[in-house]
C-alpha positions, 0 to 999 in steps of 0.5 A: 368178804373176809371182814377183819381185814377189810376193818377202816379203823384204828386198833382198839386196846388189846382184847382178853387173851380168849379173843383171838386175832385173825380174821373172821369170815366173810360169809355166814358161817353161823345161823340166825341166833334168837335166843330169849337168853341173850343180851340185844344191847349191851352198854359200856363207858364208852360204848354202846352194842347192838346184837344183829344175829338175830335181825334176818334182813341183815344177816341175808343181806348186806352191809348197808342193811346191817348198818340201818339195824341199828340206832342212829345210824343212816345209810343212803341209796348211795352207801353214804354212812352218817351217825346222828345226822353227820356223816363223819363217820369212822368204820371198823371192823374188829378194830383194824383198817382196810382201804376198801372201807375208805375213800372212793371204794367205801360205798361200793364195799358197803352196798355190797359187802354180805353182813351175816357174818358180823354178829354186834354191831358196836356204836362209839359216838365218843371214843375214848383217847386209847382210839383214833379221834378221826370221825366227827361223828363218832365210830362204828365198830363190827364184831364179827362171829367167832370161834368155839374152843376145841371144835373143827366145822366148816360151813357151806352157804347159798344164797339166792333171790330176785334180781340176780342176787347170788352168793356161795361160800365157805368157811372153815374153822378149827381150834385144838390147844394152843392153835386156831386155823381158820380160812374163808372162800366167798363168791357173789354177784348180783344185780342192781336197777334204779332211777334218777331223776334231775328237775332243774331251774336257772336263770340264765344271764339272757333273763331265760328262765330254763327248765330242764329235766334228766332222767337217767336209768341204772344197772349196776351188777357188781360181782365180787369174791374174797379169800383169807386165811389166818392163824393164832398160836399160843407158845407158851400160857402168857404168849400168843402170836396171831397172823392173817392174809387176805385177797379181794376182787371186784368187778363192778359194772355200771350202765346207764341211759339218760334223756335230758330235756330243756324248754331252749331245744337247742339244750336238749340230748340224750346220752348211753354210757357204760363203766367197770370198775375193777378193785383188788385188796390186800391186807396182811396182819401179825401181833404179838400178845404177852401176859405179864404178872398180874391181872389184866397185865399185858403187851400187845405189839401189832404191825399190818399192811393193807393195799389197794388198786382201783382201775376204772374205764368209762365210755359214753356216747352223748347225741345232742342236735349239734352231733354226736360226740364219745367219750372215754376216760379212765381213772387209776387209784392206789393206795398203801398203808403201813400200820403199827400198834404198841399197847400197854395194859396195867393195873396200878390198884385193885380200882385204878387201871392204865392204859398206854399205847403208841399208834403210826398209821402211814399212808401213800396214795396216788391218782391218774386220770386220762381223757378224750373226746371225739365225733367217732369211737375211732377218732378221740382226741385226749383231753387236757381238762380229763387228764391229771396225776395227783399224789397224797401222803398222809403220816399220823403218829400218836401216843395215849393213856388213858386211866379206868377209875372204879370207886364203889358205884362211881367210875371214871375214864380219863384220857388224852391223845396226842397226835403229830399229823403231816400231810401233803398233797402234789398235783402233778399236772397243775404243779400245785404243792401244799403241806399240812402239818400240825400237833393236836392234843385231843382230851376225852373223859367218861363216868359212870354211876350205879344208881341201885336196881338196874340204874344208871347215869352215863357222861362223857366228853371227847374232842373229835376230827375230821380230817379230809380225805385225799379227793377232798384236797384234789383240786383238779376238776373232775368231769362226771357227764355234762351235767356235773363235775366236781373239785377238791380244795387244797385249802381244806382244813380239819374239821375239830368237833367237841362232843358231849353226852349224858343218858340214863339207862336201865336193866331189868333182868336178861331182857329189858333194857332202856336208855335216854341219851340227850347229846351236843355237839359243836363243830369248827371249820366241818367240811361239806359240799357246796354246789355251785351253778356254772351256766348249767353245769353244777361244779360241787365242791368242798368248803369249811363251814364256820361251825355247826352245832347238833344237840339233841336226844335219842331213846331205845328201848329192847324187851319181850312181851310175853316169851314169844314175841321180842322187840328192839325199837329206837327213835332220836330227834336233832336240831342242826344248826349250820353256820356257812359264813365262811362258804361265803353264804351270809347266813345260818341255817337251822332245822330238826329232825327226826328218826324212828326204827324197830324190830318185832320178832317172833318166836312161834316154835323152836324150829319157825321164826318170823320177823318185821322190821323197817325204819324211817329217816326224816328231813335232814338238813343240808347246807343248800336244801333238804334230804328227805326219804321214805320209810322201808319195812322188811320181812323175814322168816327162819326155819331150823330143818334140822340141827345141821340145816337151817333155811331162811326167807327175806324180802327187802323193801317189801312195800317197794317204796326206797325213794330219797330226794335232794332239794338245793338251791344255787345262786342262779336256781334250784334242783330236785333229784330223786333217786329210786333204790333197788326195789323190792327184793326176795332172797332164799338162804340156805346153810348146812354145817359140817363138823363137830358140836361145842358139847356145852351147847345145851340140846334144845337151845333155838336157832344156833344152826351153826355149831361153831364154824367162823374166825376166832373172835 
């Protein structure tokens, strides 16, 4: 997938002018790099960065894997992203939007979005004020690999594994003076199987106890491929222009069959349903970058329009003892976005900076949905209640500036957004008509303070939100399967999060680096799903919580024992509190948990590598029940054949044992569902690089298979 295109977020402050702008690859097009010389963790004001070039799970595998390397962050079977428990999430890829990473398609796009070409991965849980204060937990932000000065390459990639998992790509890439070129071609498919189970227990108004129990087996075989091109030219030594075009298209195809049985015969069937799922994106992008007198002076000006069209066709055949019926429903999603940024970077002293922008992201999106029904594929009646049309429209500007403050050991970072939001929804079919609109000041603050030998004390403050998304507001029931359905609330208001942390670090020479952070978080009005029981069926829908509040602290610690063997562990725990008065549950409910994950790798040879890795998540809270899942571990290997040829070993999941279960209680019962992920999974990777080396790159430097091809970055 061509990455920075496909990026769900605001633009960050303009980067140094040897950054250049068009997007990367989406294939790997860079080798596995393990080097003792690197820095794995890399700590700023605001930020925090993890390098995953050298995690072989990740780099042969996808998005979700690349994104559970990394402390703190969560990723469900599902391709749900949570940061510390919340899963308000903001994703970006080298700082700029896409609608596959919102919305609908965002989970599909993360369970099957190839990650070797992303090389950091950067964690924001508070954003200073020159970004977007959207995402109650925070940013992630993926750096993508980038290109060599002076050097032309190209790269060829396949790979190949269990279950179905084929990829094949190729990137090219070619920087000479003042131009970059570089362009991309990926192609996948692959094959996925699992499991859900569904144990239910209701008390029906007759006093019958039912228990009931749905088994559902899965298929899902996404296939998918990308293109991009992009350009960066330099017109004079103080202006450089960058500009980039990308395409996407998937066709996801999902089969499944279930049995449902019920203690009351009369309720029992069993069902077969197919769905394909057909996405196509775009995204076109230009900036202009101008260097003004002075050091780290300068004016950037960036505009971009992204697009996407997301078509699904469903049909099922349902065989209860009262007959058969089919169905057939068909859902149709657009979504267009305009963007512009103007950033302004200056220098007031030698120890005071500034930093001023404007940012406009404008959003139209619109939703159709038909639906019909019948004893015959020949003979469907539309249904009213599966047929809707809803529209939404999203207009946010805003203006920021923020100031860098360095005195001696002690630095300071304080900043304020202000931002003007209008919202509105349409429901077509309900004639139901509501705006939003609303001014919002969101203030942020971050020091810093060298404590001598590597030490060093981090704060900071920042005031998030977390605005609903256009489903969320959709107040149309949408019909799942006869089990559940699910309904927006016109009525949703912003979740406001106040976010405050404190850690400690140290850095002791080019390897060593330790961290306790201790973190608080309260949030008004956090939105969440609440399921309600309606004679059988579960209706989920979306409520504000009164507040929740997070507090809790986490460790990381990256190093090597001995020169061989390198090592990146972390291990957080969080107390959560839920307060669900406003739902109209007259309660609180609290609960801790826990989180473990590390990397052991281990360099036997300048050609062999070997690494494990695996992580554990614990119970988490959920305002009905619990989350609970079980740990994975994986296992890699790498051998560099020559300084052209690099090969690579994977299996994932290798104790088979990817398992999460949901427990929740309603009014009238309580369920238990337990889904089983894909499995244990074996992938074969092979690369060959074309083209010329950087000549800086030192002979004898370990596992940099790839001379240098990728986009600027």
């Amino acid at each position: 997938m061509s990455l920075a295109p496909l990026a769900a977020q605001e633009v960050q402050p303009a980067p140094p002018p040897a950054k250049a702008q068009p997007a990367p690859p989406a294939e790997p097009s860079q080798e596995v790099v393990v080097s003792a010389k690197r820095s794995d963790v890399r700590s700023s004001a605001d930020r925090t960065s993890f390098d995953i070039t050298g995690n072989l799970t990740a780099q042969s595998g996808t998005l979700a894997d690349a994104l559970r390397a990394v402390p703190g962050v969560e990723v469900d079977l599902q391709g749900g992203v949570s940061l510390r428990g919340d899963s308000g999430v903001r994703i970006l890829i080298d700082g700029r939007p896409s609608a596959l990473m919102e919305g609908e398609g965002r989970a599909n796009t993360i369970l099957s979005m190839p990650a070797s070409q992303i090389e950091r991965v950067e964690v924001i849980t508070n954003p200073s004020a020159s970004m977007s204060p959207e995402g109650s937990a925070g940013v992630i932000n993926l750096i993508t690999k980038g290109v060599r000065k002076d050097t032309t390459s190209a790269t060829v990639r396949v790979t190949t594994g269990g279950k179905g998992r084929q990829r094949v790509s190729l990137n090219g890439a070619m920087s000479r003076g003042k131009l970059t070129l570089t362009g991309d071609l990926a192609y996948g498919r692959f094959r996925s199987e699992s499991k859900v189970i569904d144990e239910r227990e209701r008390t029906r108004s007759d006093g019958f106890v039912e228990e009931t129990r749905q088994t559902l087996v899965q298929t899902n075989r996404p296939e998918f491929a990308f293109g991009r091109v992009g350009a960066e030219y330099d017109i004079t030594p103080k202006d450089r222009l960058s500009a980039s075009a990308a395409y996407q298209d998937g066709d996801f195809r999902n089969f499944r069959t279930g049995d449902y049985v019920s203690n009351d015969p009369s309720q029992s069937f069993s069902r077969e349903d197919a769905a394909r799922v057909r996405v196509h994106g775009h995204d076109l992008q230009a900036s202009w970058r101008r260097e003004l007198p002075g050091k780290e002076h300068n004016f950037r000006i960036e505009v971009g329009q992204n697009g996407t069209r997301f078509e699904r066709h469903f049909e099922a055949t349902t065989v209860p003892e009262a007959g058969t019926t089919f169905e057939q429903i068909d859902n149709a999603f657009t979504q267009r976005e305009q963007r512009v940024t103007v950033d302004y970077n200056r220098p007031l002293t030698d120890d005071v900076k500034i930093n001023a922008g404007f940012e406009g992201r404008y959003r139209n999106d619109s939703f159709a949905n038909e639906g019909s029904r019948g004893p015959t594929p020949g003979g469907l009646i539309p249904v009213p209640s599966l047929t809707n049309a809803f529209e939404f429209r999203q207009d946010v500007s805003a203006a920021y500036l923020t100031a860098d403050i360095q005195s001696g050991e002690f630095s300071a970072k304080p900043g304020l957004r202000l931002e003007q939001a209008e919202i509105g929804i349409n429901q077509v079919t309900d004639a139901i008509a509501v705006t939003n609109d609303y001014f919002r000041a969101y203030p942020t603050l971050h020091l810093g303070y060298e404590l001598g030998k590597g030490h060093s004390l981090r704060a900071s403050f920042s005031r998030r939100i977390q605005r609903p998304g256009p489903q969320d507001l959709n107040p149309y029931v949408v019909y799942i399967d006869q089990l559940n359905s699910r309904r927006g609330n016109p009525n949703l208001l912003p979740e406001t999060t106040d976010s405050l942390e404190l850690a400690w670090q140290l850095r002791k020479g080019s390897g060593l680096y330790l961290s306790v952070t201790g973190f608080w978080r309260d949030s008004q009005g956090g939105i969440t799903d609440l399921v309600e029981d309606l004679g059988g069926t579960y209706l989920t829908t979306r409520a504000n919580l009164t507040g929740a509040r997070r507090r809790g602290v986490e460790a990381i610690a990256s190093g090597k024992l001995g020169k061989e063997v390198t090592y990146n562990l972390s291990a957080s725990v969080t107390d959560i509190l839920l307060d669900l008065r406003a739902t109209g549950f007259p309660q609180t409910r609290s609960g801790t948990t826990a989180s473990v994950r590390g990397t052991v790798t281990w360099q036997a040879s300048k050609k062999d590598l070997f690494q494990l890795n695996g992580f554990y998540n614990g119970k988490q809270l959920l305002p009905q029940g619990y989350r609970t899942s079980n740990p994975i571990l994986n296992l890699g290997y790498n051998r560099k054949l020559t300084d052209r040829f690099g090969v690579s070993l994977s299996v994932q999941d290798l104790l088979d044992s990817g398992k999460q279960r949901f427990d929740v209680t309603t009014a009238a019962g309580r369920s238990r569902v337990v889904a089983e992920g894909p499995g244990r999974i074996a992938l074969l990777s092979l690369s060959y690089n074309f083209g010329g080396k950087n000549p800086k790159k030192k002979p004898d430097q370990p596992f940099d298979f790839d001379p240098g091809t990728s986009g600027p970055g």
